[in-house]
C-alpha positions in Angstrom: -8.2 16.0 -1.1 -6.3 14.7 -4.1 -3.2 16.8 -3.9 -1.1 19.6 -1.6 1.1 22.2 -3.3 2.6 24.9 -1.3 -0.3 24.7 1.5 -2.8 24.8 -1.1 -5.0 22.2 -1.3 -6.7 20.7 -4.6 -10.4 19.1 -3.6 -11.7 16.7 -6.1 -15.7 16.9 -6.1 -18.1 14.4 -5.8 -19.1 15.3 -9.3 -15.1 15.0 -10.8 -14.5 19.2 -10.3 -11.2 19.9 -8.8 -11.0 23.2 -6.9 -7.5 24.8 -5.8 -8.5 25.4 -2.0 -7.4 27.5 0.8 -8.2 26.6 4.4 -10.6 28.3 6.7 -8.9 29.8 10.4 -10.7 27.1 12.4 -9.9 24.5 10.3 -6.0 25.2 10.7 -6.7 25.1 15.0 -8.6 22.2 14.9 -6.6 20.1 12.4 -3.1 21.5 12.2 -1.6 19.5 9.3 -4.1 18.2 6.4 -3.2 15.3 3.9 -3.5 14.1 1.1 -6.9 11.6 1.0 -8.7 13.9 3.4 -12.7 14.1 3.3 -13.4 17.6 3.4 -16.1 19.7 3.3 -15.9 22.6 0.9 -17.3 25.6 -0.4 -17.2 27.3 -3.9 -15.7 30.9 -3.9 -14.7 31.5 -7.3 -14.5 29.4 -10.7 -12.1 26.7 -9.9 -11.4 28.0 -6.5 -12.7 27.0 -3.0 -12.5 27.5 1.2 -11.9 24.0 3.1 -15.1 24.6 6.1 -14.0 21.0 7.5 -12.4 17.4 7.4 -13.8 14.5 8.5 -12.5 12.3 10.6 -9.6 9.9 9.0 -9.3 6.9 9.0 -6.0 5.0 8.7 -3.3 7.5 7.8 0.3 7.3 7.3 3.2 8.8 7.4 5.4 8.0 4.9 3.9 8.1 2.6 1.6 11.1 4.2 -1.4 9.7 3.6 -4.7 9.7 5.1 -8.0 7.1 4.6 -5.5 4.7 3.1 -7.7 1.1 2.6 -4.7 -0.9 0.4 -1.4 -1.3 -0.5 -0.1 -2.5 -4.1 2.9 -4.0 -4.1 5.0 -3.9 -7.5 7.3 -6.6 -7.7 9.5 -8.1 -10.5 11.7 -11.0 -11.4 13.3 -9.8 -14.2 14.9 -6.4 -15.4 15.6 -6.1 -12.7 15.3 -8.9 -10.4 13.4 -7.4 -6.9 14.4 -8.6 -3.7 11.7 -11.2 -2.0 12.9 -9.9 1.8 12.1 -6.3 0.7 8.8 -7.6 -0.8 8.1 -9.6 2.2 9.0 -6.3 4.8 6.5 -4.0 2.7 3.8 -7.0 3.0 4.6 -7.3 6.7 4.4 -3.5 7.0 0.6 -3.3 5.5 -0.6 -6.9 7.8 0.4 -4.4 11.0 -0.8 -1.3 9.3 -4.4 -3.4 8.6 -4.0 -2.8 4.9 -5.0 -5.4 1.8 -1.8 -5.8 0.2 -2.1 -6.9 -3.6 0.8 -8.1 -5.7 1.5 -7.0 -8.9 4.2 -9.1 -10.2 5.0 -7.1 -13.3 7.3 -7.0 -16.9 5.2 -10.4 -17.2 6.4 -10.5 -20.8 10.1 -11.0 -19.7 9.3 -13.7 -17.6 9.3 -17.0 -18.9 6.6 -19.4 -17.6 8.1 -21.7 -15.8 10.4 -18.7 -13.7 6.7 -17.7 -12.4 6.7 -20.3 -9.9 8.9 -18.7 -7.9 6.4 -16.5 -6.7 4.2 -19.1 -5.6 4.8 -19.0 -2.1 3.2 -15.2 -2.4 0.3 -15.9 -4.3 -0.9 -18.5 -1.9 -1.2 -15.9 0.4 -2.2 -13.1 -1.2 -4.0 -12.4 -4.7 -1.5 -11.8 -7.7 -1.8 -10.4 -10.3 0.7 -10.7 -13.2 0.8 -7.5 -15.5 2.6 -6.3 -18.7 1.9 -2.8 -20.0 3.8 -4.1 -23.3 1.8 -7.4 -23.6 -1.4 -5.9 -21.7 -1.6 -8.8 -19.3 -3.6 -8.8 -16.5 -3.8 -4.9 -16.8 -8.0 -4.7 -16.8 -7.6 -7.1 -13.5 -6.6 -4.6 -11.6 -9.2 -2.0 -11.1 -11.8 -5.3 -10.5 -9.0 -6.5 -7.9 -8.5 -3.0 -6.2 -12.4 -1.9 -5.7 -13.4 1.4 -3.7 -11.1 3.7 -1.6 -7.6 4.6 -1.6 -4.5 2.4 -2.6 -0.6 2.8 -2.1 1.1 2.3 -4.9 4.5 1.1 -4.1 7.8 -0.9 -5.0 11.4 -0.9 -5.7 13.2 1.5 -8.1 13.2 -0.1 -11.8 9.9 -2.0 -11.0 7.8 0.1 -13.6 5.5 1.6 -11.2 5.1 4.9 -13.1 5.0 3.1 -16.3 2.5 0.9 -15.1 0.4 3.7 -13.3 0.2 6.3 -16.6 -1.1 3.3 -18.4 -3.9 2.1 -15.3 -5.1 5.9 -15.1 -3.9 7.5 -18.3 -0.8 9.6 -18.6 -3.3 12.5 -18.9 -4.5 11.8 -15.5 -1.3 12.1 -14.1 -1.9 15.7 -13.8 -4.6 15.8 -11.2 -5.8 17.0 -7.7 -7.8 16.8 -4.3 -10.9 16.1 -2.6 -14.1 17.2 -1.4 -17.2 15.8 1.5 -18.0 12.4 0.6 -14.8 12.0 -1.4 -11.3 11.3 -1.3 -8.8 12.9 -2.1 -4.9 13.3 -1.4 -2.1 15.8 -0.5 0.7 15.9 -2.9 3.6 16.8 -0.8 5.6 17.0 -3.9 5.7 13.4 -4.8 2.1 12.4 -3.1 -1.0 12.5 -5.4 -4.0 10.6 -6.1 -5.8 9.8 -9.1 -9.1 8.7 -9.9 -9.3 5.0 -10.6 -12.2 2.6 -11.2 -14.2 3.2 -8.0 -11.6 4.6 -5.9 -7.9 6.5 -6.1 -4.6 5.4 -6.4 -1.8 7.3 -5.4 1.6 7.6 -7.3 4.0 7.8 -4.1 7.1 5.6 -3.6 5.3 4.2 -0.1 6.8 2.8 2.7 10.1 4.9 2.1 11.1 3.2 5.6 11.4 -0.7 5.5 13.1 -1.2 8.8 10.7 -3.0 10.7 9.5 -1.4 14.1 10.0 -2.8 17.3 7.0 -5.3 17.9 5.9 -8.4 20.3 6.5 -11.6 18.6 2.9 -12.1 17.9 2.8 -9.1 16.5 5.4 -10.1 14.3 3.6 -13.5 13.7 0.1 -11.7 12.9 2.2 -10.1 9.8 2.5 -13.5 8.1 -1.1 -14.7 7.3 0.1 -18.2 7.1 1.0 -18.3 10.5 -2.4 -18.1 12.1 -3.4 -21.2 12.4 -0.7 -22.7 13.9 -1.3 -24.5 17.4 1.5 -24.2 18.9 2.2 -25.6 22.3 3.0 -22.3 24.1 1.0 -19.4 23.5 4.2 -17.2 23.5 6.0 -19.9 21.3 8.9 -17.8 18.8 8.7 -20.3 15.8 12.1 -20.8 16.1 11.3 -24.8 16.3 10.6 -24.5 20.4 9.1 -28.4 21.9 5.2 -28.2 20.6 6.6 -25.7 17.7 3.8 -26.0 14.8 5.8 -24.8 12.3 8.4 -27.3 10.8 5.0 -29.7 10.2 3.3 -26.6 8.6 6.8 -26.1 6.6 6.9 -29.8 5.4 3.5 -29.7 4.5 3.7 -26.3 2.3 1.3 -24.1 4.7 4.8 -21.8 5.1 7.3 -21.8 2.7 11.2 -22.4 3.7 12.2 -18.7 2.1 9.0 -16.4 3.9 10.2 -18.7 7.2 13.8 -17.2 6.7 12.6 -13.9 6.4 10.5 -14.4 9.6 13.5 -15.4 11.6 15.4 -12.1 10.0 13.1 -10.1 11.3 12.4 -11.4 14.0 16.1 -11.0 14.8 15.4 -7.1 14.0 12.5 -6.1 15.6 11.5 -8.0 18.4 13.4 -6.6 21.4 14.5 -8.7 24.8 14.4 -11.9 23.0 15.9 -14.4 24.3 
């Protein structure tokens, strides 16, 4: 399902057709709420219309944004016009390690950033892949479908970042305009901002994403699981914070570039926030 409007379902086909659906009885009972990203099986009523019979059985879904089968995350991030924030960057990263979501960076507006400003982001792109983009210049814009692959990818960022400049020109301003899902398919429910549109060899959807950046409450491996680079550190204690403890293998990892000094100070924000009875 590529879209929801008003209850009403749009069903993209395996063969491109979008059909404006309606649900069957025992679909409502057995699945209350559908999303957008559902595999559904449906069946042709009328030209361009259809009856949802069923919906498979999702995979990762989330709730904000409301999305269902959700495989990546595609993080827009820029340092110039205007400069984004590397903590908010680093909480929506965080956020898809815990959610089990590939996070890709797009550090975009790559034409208003000079060459040797792009260093800055190199504590990120040693950890995950980057890609820098333009829609002006065209940089690093056919990357991106070759990055993303199969299934169904967040699309999100701060305001100013470009994103909906940077989506009409991935999936064409004409495909802005589209709709939902069918069996074997995915698809999305547009719950007014929430759609998905076809991309390379899977969808990407046009929502703002993780519209809640406070961090949950979690363990403090948890917490440690979110940053990649903290893995394989052999620390003395099993239960060791990274706060420097004795045995701490962090300040060697630090000095020797494995974690950088600002994703450590975001790691000792949050882990201030969201790891409860601390002490």
């Amino acid at each position: 399902m590529v879209r929801l409007e008003a209850n009403r379902p749009t069903v993209r086909t395996d063969e491109g057709q979008e059909l404006l659906c309606h649900l069957a009885g025992k679909v409502r009972l057995a699945v209350g709420r559908i999303r957008v990203g559902d595999r559904v099986e449906c069946r042709l009523t009328d030209p361009g219309q259809g009856v949802v019979l069923a919906v498979e059985t999702r995979g990762l879904t989330l709730e904000r944004p409301p999305v269902a089968n959700v495989g990546g995350l595609v993080v827009v991030f820029t340092l110039a016009e205007p400069a984004g924030s590397f903590e908010l960057l680093d909480r929506r990263l965080i956020l898809a390690e815990l959610y089990g979501l590939k996070a890709l960076l797009l550090a975009h507006k790559a034409d208003r950033v000079a060459s040797e400003e792009r260093a800055r982001l190199d504590p990120w792109a040693r950890v995950y892949p980057l890609i820098w983009t333009s829609v002006k210049s065209g940089e690093g814009m056919a990357e991106v479908p070759r990055r993303l692959g199969a299934g169904i990818h967040v699309l999100t960022g701060e305001s100013g970042a470009g994103k909906s400049s940077l989506l009409a020109a991935l999936v064409g301003s004409a495909g802005l305009a589209t709709g939902v899902l069918t069996r074997g398919q995915r698809g999305r429910q547009t719950t007014r901002t929430v759609s998905l549109h076809p991309f390379g060899e899977g969808y990407l959807s046009d929502t703002p994403g993780f519209s809640r950046l406070h961090l949950p409450p979690m363990t403090a491996e948890e917490l440690g699981w979110g940053f990649p680079e903290f893995r394989d550190l052999r620390c003395r204690f099993r239960d060791c914070l990274h706060r420097e403890e004795p045995g701490c293998a962090l300040p060697a990892a630090r000095d020797a570039g494995v974690v950088s000094p600002i994703r450590y100070r975001h790691y000792r924000v949050f882990l201030e926030e969201a790891v409860p009875g601390r002490p």
